[in-house]
C-alpha positions as CSV (number, residue, x, y, z in Angstrom):
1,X,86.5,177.9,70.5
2,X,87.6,174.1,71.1
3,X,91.2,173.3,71.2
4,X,93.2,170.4,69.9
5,X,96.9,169.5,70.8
6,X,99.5,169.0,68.5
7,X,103.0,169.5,69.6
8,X,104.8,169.5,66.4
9,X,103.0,173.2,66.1
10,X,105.9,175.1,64.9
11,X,105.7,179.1,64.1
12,X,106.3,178.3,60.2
13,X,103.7,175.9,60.4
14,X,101.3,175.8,57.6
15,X,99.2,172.7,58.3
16,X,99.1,170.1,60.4
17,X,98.4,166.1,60.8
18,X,96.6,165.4,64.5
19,X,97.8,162.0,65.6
20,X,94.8,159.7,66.4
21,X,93.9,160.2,69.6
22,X,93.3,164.0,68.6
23,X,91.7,163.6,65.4
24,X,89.4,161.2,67.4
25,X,88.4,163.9,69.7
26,X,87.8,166.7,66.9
27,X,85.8,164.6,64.3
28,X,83.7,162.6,66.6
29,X,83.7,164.7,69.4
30,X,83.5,168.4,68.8
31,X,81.9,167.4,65.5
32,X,84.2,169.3,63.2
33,X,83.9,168.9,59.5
34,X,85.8,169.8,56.2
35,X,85.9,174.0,56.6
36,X,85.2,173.8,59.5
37,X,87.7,176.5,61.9
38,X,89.7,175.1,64.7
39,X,92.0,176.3,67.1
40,X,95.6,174.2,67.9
41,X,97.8,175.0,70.9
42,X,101.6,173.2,70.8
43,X,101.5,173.7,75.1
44,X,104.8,175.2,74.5
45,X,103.6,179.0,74.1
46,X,102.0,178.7,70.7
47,X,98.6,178.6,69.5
48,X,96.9,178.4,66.3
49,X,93.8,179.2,64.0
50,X,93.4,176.6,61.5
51,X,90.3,174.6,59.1
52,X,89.6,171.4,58.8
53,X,90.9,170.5,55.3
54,X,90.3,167.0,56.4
55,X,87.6,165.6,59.1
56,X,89.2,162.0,59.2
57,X,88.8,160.3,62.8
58,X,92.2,158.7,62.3
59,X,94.0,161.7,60.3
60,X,92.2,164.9,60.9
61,X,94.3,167.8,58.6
62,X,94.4,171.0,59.1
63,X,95.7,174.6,57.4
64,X,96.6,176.5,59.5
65,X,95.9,180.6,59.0
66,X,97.1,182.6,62.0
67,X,99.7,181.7,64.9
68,X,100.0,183.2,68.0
69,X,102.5,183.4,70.5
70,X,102.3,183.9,74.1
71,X,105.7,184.7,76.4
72,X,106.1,182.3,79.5
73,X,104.7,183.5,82.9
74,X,107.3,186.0,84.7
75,X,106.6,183.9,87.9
76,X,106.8,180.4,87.7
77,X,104.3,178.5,90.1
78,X,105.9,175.0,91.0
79,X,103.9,172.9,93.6
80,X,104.7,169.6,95.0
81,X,102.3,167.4,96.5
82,X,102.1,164.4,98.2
83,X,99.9,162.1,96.7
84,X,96.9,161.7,98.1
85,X,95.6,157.8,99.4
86,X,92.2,158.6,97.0
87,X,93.8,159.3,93.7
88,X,90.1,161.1,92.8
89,X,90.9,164.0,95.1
90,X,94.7,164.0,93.3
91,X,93.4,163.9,89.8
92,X,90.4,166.7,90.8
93,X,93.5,169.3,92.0
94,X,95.2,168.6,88.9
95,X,92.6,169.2,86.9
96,X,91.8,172.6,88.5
97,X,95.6,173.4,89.0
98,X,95.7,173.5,85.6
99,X,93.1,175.7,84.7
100,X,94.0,177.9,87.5
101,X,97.9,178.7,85.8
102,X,99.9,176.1,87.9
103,X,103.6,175.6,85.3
104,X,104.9,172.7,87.1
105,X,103.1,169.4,89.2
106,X,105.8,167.4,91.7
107,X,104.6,164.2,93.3
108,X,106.4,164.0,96.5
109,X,107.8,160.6,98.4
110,X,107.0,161.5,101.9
111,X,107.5,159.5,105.4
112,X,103.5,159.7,105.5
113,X,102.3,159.4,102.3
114,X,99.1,156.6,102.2
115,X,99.9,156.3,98.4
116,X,103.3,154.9,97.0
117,X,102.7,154.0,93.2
118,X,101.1,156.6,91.2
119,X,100.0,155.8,87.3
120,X,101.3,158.9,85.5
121,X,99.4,158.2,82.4
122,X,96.4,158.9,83.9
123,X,97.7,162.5,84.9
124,X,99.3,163.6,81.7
125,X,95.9,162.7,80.0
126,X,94.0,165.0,82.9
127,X,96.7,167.5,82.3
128,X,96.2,168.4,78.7
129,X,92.7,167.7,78.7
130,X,92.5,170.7,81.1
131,X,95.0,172.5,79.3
132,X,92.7,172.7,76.4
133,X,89.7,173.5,78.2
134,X,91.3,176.3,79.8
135,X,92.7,177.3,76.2
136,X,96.3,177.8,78.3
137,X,99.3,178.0,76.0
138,X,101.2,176.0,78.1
139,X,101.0,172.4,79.1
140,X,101.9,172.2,82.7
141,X,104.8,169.9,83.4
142,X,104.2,166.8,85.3
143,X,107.1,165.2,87.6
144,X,107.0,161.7,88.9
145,X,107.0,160.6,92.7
146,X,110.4,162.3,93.9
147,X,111.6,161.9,97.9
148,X,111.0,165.3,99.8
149,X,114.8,165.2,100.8
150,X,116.1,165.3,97.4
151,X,113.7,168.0,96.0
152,X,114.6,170.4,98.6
153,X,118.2,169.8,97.5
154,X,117.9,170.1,93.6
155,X,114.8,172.8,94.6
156,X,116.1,175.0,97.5
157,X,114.3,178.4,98.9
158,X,110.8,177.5,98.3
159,X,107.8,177.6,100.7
160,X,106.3,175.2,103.2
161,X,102.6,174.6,104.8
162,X,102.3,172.0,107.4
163,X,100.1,172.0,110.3
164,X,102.6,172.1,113.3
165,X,101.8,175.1,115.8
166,X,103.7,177.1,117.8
167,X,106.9,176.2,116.8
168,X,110.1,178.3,117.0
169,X,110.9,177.4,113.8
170,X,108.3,179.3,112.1
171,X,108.9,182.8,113.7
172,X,109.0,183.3,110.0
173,X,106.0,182.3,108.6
174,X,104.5,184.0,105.5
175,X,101.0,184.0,104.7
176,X,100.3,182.6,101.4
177,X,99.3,185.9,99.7
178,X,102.3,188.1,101.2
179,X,105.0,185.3,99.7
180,X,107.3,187.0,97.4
181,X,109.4,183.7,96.8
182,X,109.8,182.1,93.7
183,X,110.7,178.6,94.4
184,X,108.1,175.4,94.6
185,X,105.2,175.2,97.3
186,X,105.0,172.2,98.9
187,X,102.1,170.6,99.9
188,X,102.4,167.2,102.6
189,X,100.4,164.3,103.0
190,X,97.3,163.3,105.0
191,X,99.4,162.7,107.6
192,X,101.6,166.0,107.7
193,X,105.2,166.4,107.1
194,X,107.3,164.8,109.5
195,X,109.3,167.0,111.8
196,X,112.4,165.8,110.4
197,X,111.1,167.1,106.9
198,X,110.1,170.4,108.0
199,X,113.6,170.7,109.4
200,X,115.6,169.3,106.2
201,X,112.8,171.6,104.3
202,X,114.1,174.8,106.7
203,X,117.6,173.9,106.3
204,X,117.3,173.9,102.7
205,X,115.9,177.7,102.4
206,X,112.4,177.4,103.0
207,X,109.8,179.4,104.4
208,X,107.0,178.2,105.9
209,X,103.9,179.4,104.7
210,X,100.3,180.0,106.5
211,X,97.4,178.7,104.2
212,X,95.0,180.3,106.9
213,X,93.4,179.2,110.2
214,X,91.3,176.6,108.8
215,X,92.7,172.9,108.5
216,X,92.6,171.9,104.5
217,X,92.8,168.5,102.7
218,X,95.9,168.3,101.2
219,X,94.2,168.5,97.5
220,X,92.6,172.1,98.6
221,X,95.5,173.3,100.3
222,X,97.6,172.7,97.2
223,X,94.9,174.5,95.1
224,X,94.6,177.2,97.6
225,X,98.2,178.0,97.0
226,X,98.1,178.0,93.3
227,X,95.5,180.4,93.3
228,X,96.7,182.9,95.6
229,X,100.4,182.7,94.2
230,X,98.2,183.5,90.5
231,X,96.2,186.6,92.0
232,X,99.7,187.7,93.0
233,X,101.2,187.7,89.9
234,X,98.5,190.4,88.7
């Protein structure tokens, strides 16, 4: 069944009034008329079934019958990413990220990064769209462009792929699907991670992480990771 959004979804809810946009997207797109049923997720863990008691493409109303609540993942999958110089590969692994199970989305300010400015807007519309496709629960968060040397302080112990070999530094490294850790995965730019960021990264708690012997975009990499840290979780 198609889902709308409507964060003001409460558990005592017993109807709701979309705002615009999704009242837009119910009546004209998914075609949903008076008695018509129709599912509502808040992205905070609740979802409910509900009819259309009226189809308005500017105020769409609906009772709501049945809520349902789902508890929060027991393992939280947090990945920051450098931003990628095509923002079509960036907005492609959030979109999939999403409907994979990532919880959390970090832009990260490296030395290397070939994009500075990133329009969020753009994102959080990709995000819930997803979201609701997926039918998920949850609504991923989405954090702005933060430098790499201040998320490994306010976000220590987490992993960390680069593309360095050999290096005596990673006579700890954990293949992806083996990682028991439940900090953030980061994910560098085009570029790499500088060496100086591996090493603030390291001194910070991290574990460098092997993605496997073939070199990935950064935007398959990242996705890579949020899938094998899911299939753990089973």
């Amino acid at each position: 069944m198609h889902t709308a959004y409507c964060s003001e979804l409460h558990k005592e809810t017993v109807a709701v009034e979309l705002n615009e946009i999704e009242s837009n997207h119910v009546v004209k797109v998914l075609r949903r008329r008076e008695g018509d049923a129709v599912q509502i997720a808040n992205g905070k863990g609740l979802k409910a079934l509900g009819t259309v008691k009226l189809a308005h493409p500017k105020k769409c109303l609906i009772s709501i019958q049945t809520i349902e609540e789902e508890a929060p993942s027991k393992h939280f999958i947090h990945v920051a990413i450098a931003p990628t110089k095509n923002m079509d590969r960036l907005e492609w692994f959030v979109e999939k990220a999403t409907e994979v199970g990532v919880d959390k989305i970090t832009l990260l300010a490296c030395k290397n990064n070939e994009r500075k400015v990133v329009k969020m807007e753009r994102l959080d519309k990709i995000v819930l769209s997803a979201m609701k496709q997926s039918q998920r629960f949850y609504l991923p968060e989405l954090a702005e462009l933060t430098p790499l040397k201040l998320f490994v302080k306010n976000f220590p112990n987490g992993g960390l792929a680069h593309c360095y070999d050999n290096l005596d530094i990673d006579k700890g490294k954990v293949f992806i699907s083996d990682w028991k850790g439940n900090g953030p995965l980061l994910i560098g730019p085009e570029g790499d991670f500088t060496m100086e960021e591996v090493e603030i990264a390291l001194k910070n708690g991290y574990t460098t992480i092997d993605l496997g012997k073939n070199r990935l975009r950064t935007e398959t990499a990242a996705l890579l990771g949020v899938a094998a840290l899911k299939i753990s979780q089973r």
